[in-house]
N, C-alpha and C positions, 0 to 999 in steps of 0.2 A: 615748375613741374619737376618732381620725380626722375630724374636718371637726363633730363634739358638742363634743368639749371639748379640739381641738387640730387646731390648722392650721400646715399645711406652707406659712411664705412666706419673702422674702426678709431677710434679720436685717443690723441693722447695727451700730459698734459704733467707738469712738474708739481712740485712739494713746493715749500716754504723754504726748504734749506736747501733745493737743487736751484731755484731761481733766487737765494741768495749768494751760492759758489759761481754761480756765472755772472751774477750783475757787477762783482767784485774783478772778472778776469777779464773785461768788457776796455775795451780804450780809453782810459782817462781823459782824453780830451773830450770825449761824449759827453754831454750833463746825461741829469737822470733821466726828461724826457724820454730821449733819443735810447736811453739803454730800454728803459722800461720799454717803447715800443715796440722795440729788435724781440725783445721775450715776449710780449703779448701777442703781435700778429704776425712776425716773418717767423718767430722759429715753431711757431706753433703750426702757421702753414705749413711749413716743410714737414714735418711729422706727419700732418695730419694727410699731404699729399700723397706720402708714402706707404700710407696703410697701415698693412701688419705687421712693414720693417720698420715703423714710427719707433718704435721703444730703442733704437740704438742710437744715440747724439754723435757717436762719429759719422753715421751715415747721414744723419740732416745734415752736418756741417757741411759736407761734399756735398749733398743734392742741393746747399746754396750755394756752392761755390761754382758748379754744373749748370747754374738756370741765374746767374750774373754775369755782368761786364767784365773782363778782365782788360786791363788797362794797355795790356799789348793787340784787344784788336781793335780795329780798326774802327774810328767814330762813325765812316759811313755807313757802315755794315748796318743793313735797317732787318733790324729783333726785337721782338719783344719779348725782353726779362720780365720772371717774376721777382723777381728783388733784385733793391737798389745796391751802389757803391756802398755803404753805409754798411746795409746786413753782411754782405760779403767779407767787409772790415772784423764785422763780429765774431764771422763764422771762423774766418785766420785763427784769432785769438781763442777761441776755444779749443782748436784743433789742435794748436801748438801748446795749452796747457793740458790738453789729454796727449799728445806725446811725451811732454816733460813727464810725465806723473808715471807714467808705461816705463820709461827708459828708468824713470828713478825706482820703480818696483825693482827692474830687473837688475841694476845693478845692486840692489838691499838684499835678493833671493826671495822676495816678499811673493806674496800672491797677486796674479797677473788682474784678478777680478778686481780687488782692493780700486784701483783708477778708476773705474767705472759708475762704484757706488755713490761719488760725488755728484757724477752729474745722469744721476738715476731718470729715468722719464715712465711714467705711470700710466697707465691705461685706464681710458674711462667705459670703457665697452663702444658699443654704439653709439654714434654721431651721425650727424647732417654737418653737412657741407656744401659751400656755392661752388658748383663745376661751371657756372656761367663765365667768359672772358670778361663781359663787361660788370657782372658784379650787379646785386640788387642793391636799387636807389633805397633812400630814406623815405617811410611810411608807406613801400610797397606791401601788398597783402600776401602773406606768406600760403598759411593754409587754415582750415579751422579745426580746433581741437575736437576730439572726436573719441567716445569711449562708451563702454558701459556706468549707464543709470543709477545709482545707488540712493536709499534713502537713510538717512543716519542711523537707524537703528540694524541696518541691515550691512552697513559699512561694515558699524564697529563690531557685529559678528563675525564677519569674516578677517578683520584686524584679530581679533583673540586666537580665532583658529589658526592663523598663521603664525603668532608670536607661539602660539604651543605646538606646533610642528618644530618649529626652531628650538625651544627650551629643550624638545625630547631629541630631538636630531643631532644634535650639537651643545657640547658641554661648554663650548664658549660663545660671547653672544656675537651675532652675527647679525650685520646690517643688512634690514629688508633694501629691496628695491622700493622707488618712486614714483609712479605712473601715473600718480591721482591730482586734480586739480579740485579744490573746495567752492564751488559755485552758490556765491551770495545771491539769490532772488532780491531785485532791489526794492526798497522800501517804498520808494514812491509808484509798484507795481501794486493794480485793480487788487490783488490780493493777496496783499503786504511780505512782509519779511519772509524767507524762509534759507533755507540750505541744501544742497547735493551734493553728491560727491559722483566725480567721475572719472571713470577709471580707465587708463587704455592698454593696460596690459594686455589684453588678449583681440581685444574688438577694436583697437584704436589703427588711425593712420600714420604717418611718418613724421607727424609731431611728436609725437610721443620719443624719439630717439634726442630731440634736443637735450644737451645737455646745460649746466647749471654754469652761471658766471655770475661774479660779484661786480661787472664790470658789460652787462649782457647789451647783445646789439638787438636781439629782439624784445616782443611784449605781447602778453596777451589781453584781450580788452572783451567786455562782455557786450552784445547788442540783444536789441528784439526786432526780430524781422519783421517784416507787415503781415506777416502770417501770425504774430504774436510768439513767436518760436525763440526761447534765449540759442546765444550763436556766443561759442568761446572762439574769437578769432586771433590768429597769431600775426603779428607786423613786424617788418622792420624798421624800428627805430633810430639807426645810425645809415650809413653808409657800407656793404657789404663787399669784400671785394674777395676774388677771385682767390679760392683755396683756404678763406676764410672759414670758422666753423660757427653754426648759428648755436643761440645762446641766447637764454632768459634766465632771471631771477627767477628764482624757486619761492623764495619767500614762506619756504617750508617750518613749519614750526612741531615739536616735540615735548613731549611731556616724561621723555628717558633721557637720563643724563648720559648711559650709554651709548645710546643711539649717536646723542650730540656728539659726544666721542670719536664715535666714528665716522663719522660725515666730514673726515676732511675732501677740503673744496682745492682742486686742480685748475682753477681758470688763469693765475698768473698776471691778475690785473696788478697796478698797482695799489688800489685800496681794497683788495682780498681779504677776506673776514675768515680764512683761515677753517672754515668749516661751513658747511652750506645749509646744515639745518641750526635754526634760532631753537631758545629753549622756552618752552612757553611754561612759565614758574608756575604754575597754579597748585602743584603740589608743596612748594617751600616756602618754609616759615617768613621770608623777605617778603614774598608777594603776597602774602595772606596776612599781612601783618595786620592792618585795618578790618579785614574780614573775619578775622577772629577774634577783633573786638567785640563787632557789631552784630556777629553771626555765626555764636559759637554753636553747638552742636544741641546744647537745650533752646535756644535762641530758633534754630530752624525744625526744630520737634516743635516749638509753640506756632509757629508760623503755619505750619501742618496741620494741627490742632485747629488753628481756625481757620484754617479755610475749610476744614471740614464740617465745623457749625455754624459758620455767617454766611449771612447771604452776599452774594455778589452785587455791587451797585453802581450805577452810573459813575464814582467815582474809580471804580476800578474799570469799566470799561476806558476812562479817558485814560486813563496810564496804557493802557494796552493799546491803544491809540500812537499815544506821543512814539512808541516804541514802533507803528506800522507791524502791529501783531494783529493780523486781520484774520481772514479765511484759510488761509494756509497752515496756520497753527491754532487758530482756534475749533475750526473744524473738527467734530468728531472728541473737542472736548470736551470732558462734562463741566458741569458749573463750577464745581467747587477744587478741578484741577482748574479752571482761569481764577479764579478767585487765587490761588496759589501763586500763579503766575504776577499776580498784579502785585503782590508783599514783594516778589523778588524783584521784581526789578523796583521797585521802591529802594530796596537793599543794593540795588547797584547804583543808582541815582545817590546814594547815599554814599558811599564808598568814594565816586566819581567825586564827588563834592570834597572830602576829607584828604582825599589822596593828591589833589591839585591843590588846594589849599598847603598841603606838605610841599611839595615841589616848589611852589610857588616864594614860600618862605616868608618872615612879617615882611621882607625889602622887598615887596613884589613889584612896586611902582619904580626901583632903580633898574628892573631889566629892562633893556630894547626890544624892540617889538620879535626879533630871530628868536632871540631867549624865552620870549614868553611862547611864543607860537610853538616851539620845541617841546616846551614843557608840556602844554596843551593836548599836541599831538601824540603825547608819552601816555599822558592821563587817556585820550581815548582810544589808545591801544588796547589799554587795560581793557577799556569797557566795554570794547569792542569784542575782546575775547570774552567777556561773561557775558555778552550775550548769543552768540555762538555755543557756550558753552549749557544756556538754557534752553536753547531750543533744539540742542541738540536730546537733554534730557529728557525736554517733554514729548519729543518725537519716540523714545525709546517706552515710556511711560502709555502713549498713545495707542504702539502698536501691542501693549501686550494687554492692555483692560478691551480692546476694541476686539482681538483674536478670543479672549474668554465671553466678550460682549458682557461683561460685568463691571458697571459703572460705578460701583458703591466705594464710598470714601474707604480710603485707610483707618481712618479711625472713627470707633463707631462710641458713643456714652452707656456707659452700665445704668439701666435703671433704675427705681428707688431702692428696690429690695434687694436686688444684685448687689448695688454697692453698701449696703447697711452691713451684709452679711461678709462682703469684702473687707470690709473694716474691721469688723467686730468676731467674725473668724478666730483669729489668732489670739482671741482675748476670755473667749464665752461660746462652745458649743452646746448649743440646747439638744436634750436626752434624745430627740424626735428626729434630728438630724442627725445625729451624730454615727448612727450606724451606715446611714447614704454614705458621709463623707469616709468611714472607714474601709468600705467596699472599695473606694477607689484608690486610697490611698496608702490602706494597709500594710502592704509590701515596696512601698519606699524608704526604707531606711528607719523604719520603728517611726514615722509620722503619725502622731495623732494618739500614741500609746498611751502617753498619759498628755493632757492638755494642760494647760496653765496651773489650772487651778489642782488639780495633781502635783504637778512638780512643786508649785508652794507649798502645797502639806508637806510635801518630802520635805522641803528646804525647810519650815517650821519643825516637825520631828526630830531631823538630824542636829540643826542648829544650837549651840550650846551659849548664844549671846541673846542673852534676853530681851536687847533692843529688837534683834532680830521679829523676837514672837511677838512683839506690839505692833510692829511695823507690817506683819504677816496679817493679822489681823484684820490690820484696817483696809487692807488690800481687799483682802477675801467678802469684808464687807462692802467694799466701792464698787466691786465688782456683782455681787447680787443685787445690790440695792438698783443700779444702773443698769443691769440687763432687762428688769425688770418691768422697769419705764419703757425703755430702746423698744421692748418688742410687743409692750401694748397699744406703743404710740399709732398712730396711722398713717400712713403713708404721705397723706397729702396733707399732716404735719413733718415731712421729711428734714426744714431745714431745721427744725428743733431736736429732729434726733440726732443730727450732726453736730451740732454744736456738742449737746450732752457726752456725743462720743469722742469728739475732740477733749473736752475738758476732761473728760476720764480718760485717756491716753495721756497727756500730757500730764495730771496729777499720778496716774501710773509709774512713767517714765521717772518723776522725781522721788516717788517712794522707792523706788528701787534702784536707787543712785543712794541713798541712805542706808541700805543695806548692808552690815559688816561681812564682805566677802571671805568665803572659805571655797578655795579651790577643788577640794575633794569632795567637796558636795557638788555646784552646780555653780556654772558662768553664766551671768548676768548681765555686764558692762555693756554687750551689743546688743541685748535682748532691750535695754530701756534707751540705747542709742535710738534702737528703729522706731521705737513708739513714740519718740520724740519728732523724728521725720513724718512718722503718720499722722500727728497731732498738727502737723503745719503744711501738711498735703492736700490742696485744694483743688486740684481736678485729678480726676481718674477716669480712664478711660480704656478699652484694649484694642488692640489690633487687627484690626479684619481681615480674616483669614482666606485669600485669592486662595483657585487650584493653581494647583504647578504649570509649567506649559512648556511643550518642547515646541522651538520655532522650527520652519521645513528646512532640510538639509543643506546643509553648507557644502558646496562642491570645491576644490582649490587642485584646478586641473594643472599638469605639468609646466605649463610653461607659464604660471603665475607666481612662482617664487624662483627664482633665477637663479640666484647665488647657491640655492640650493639642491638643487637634481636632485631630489630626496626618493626619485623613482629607477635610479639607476639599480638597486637590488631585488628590483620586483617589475619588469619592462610589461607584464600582463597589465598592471594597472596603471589607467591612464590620470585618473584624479585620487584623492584623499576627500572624505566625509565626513561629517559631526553634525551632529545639534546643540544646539545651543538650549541650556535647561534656565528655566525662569520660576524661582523658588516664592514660596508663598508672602512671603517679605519683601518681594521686589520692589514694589510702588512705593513704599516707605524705604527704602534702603538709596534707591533711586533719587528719590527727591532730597534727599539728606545730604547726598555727593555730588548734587548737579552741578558744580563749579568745576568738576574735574572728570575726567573720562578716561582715566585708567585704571579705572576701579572692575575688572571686569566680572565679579559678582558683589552688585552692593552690599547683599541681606547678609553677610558675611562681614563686612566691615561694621555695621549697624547692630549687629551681634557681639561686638567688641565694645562702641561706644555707647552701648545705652545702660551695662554693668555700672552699678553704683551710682546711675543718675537717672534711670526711670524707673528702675526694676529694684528695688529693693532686698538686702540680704534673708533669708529663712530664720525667722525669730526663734525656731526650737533648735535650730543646729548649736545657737549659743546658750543652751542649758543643760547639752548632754556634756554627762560628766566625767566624760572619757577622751574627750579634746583637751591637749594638751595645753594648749594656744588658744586664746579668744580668736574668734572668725574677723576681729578687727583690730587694727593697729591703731589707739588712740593717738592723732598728735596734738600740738596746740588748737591748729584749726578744725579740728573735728573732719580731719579728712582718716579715709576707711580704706584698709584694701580687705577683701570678702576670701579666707582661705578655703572654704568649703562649697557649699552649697545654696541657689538661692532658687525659689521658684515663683513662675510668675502664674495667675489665676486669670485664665478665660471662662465666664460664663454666658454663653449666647444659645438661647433658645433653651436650658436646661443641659445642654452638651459643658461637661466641662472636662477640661485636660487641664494636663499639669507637665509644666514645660523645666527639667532642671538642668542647670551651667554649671561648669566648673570653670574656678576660677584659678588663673594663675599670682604667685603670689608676687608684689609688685614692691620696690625698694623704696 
């Protein structure tokens, strides 16, 4: 109980290099046991008995020297010490090398502070502490964790607003606090896998003040009550004795390397890990090593792709199975997001297999059963986090097509006529359309001024190499003879117009690769690059266009970012508000980065990576003749970077836009 046998004060707790100056000024006859203990529990208690005078080590030194034996009184005298002969020994020795260090400042003229910084002691805020005499036994029940409900998609909102309160508050980065436990729903629960987060900054109990040890005497364990209710319960794990401070593993993990940075860890154990948040790699090239093998960015755009046009089937139900993705995540999603679901974790299953087999090595059979079990447990760390990491995605995915109640895949197929005209576009406008497409396009950048087959006159006219005007020719002929067919065909001859339109791009693309270039007339080079890529372009598709959606207001009342008081220049306002915007790309930007979660607008990443590998360069940017520079950097491997302009073409229901990027130029 609460203020019986545990009090909420202030806890302190040394560096790396304060409890290496003391273990060094410690009695030589001690081993290390006996030092390390003296630093982990007696001088930590003394701090931490002391409250808010903890931060000074010459007064714990005295408050053990105060509440020990001394050797002149008397053995009958019946007391009970909080520490033994032993710490007493320790506390001498310290005492007497923070005098030596004082007297040596002062005879140097040095600054009196200087002694001090050695043996520095650190404040960790808020603690728990056993005020019991007799100390809580081993597996006693502490208290149960207790906090605000959160659903992942609703966490990680309120994570963004707060990292942007901090970027705009503070020019240097600043370590959030930690009040959240990540609650696994267990797999073999009626209604399988899932996740929560729960938070107790504001709504939690006097768990919430534990702090972090790499050496922790408590633990938290998850049950279900008979009411069916998960129950985060906290134990003690060791033995707790009097003036002790309770302590669990955090087991916290980070995706900012800054963050890690600054998480140094104050418990003082002897196998102290130096920092108390792990960094969970999933953004660096080490840990994605195998995943961007197997799962590079066109890799999980095809994956997309089809779950958008297969059907889902008993074989994908069983993966979703093996994985305990039941009702909790499959609820509320539509078909062709579990269909998605069941490719990724095939991709984990697959990773899982590659990555252990790595570790494992060809000598797998000379490890010991410790070595291999290690390695094992490394491999299902991993996997453990990509799947955390997907369902935390599809949760984020759920809540925003279920809030529009708009079910329709991200990608939707151009029909016959759509994509003929998609193709054959950039090649051949028929007279009858041709004014449609200039209404819309007119004032973009002289698009559509003269078409192809204009600028070839031009470049025949001006051209003074006669290969030139042979070569011109036969174009001009491939091109009527071929539209000609293209647009009497029928539709439901389509795959015959395709091919015809492949073979004419692709003999396109090599006539005008034979072309003798003259820069002062018109660039070419990128113009028969892309018709080359169009020639071996075998699915097309475009984007389906979600509305936007702002999700309900984010509140991040005062006493939820700590370190901050970001309310001290404004005392009328008691919280900070935002929305969170969810841009029309989401669902696609989302699934694209599902491995990682600090991407805190996908459609902006996705907007970056799909330049020059779904979206094609603008084929007239490269025939005006007033670019200095080709729009491409030819190299060996026919890799591109795009310096201008490129645009991509939606046609759905007769609506068309025209979307254009610019690109930055790339070394």
């Amino acid at each position: 109980l609460l203020y019986l046998d545990l009090q909420e004060c202030l806890c302190w707790g040394l560096d790396q290099y304060t409890k290496k100056n003391i273990f060094y000024i410690l009695p030589e006859r001690l081993n290390d046991y006996l030092k390390n203990k003296f630093i982990q529990f007696d001088l930590a208690k003394a701090y931490n008995l002391l409250d808010d005078k903890g931060w000074n080590m010459e007064d714990c030194c005295i408050f053990i020297l105060n509440n020990s034996q001394d050797k002149q009184i008397s053995l009958y005298e019946k007391k009970d010490y909080i520490f033994s002969k032993i710490s007493r020994q320790c506390a001498k020795s310290i005492l007497n090398a923070l005098f030596f260090l004082k007297n040596l400042m002062l005879k140097q003229d040095e600054n009196l502070n200087l002694y001090s910084e050695a043996f520095r002691i650190h404040t960790k805020g808020k603690g728990l502490i056993c005020i019991n005499k007799k100390g809580i036994k081993q597996n006693d029940f502490i208290t149960e964790y207790i906090g605000q409900i959160y659903q992942p998609w609703r966490w990680f909102e309120k994570q963004n607003f707060i990292k942007k309160i901090i970027k705009e508050k503070y020019k240097n980065y600043i370590l959030p606090d930690f009040w959240n436990i990540m609650l696994e729903i267990h797999k073999d629960d009626q209604k399988g896998y899932d996740i929560l987060y729960i938070d107790s900054i504001s709504k939690g109990n006097f768990s919430s003040s534990i702090n972090h040890s790499c050496q922790p005497n408590c633990g938290t364990f998850s049950f279900i009550t008979n009411q069916k209710n998960y129950v985060i319960a906290v134990y003690a794990i060791q033995q707790i004795e009097y003036g002790q401070e309770l302590t669990f593993d955090y087991m916290a993990i980070t995706e900012s390397i800054k963050e890690q940075q600054l998480s140094k860890c104050l418990c003082m154990s002897p196998n102290c890990r130096g920092l108390y948040l792990d960094l969970q790699n999933t953004n660096f090239k080490q840990f994605n090593q195998i995943l961007d093998k197997i799962h590079n960015f066109l890799d999980r755009t095809l994956i997309i792709q089809k779950a958008c046009f297969e059907q889902f089937t008993n074989e994908d139900k069983l993966i979703l199975e093996e994985f305990s993705f039941r009702f909790n995540i499959i609820n509320d999603s539509p078909e062709w997001l579990q269909k998605w679901i069941s490719y990724i974790l095939r991709i984990i299953n697959q990773e899982n297999e590659l990555f252990l087999k790595q570790l494992l090595g060809p000598e797998s059979e000379k490890l010991n059963k410790k070595e291999q079990k290690q390695k094992f447990n490394l491999a299902q760390y991993r996997k453990d986090q990509r799947i955390q990491n997907i369902v935390i995605s599809i949760d984020k995915v759920k809540y925003y097509i279920n809030q529009l109640q708009d079910f329709t895949p991200p990608f939707i197929k151009l029909n016959n006529e759509v994509l003929k005209y998609n193709i054959y576009i950039y090649i051949y406008i028929k007279q009858k359309i041709r004014r449609f497409f200039q209404n819309i396009w007119g004032n973009q950048k002289g698009f559509l001024k003269k078409d192809f087959l204009n600028l070839i006159e031009y470049f025949q006219i001006n051209s003074k190499n006669p290969k030139n005007v042979k070569i011109i020719e036969q174009i001009k002929s491939l091109i009527k003879n071929t539209s000609e067919c293209v647009f009497k065909e029928d539709n439901e001859n389509f795959s015959n117009i395709l091919i015809q339109l492949r073979f004419l791009l692709l003999i396109l693309s090599d006539l005008i690769f034979q072309l003798q270039k003259d820069e002062k007339i018109i660039n070419i080079d990128g113009f028969a690059i892309i018709l080359h890529f169009y020639a071996f372009t075998h699915e097309f598709f475009t984007a389906y266009k979600y509305k936007q959606h702002q999700s309900e207001p984010i509140k991040i009342f005062k006493d939820e970012i700590i370190n901050l008081q970001f309310l001290q220049d404004d005392q009328q306002n008691t919280f900070l508000e935002e929305q969170q915007s969810y841009s029309s790309l989401f669902v696609w930007g989302q699934l694209n980065t599902w491995y990682k979660q600090t991407v805190a607008f996908p459609a902006t990443t996705l907007g970056i990576e799909r330049k020059g590998t779904l979206i094609y360069p603008n084929l007239y940017d490269s025939l005006i003749n007033n670019i200095d520079l080709l729009p491409f950097s030819l190299q060996k491997n026919v890799f591109f970077f795009v310096k201008y302009y490129i645009y991509e073409l939606y046609i759905i229901e007769s609506i068309i836009q025209i979307i254009f990027y610019s690109f930055k130029k790339q070394t």
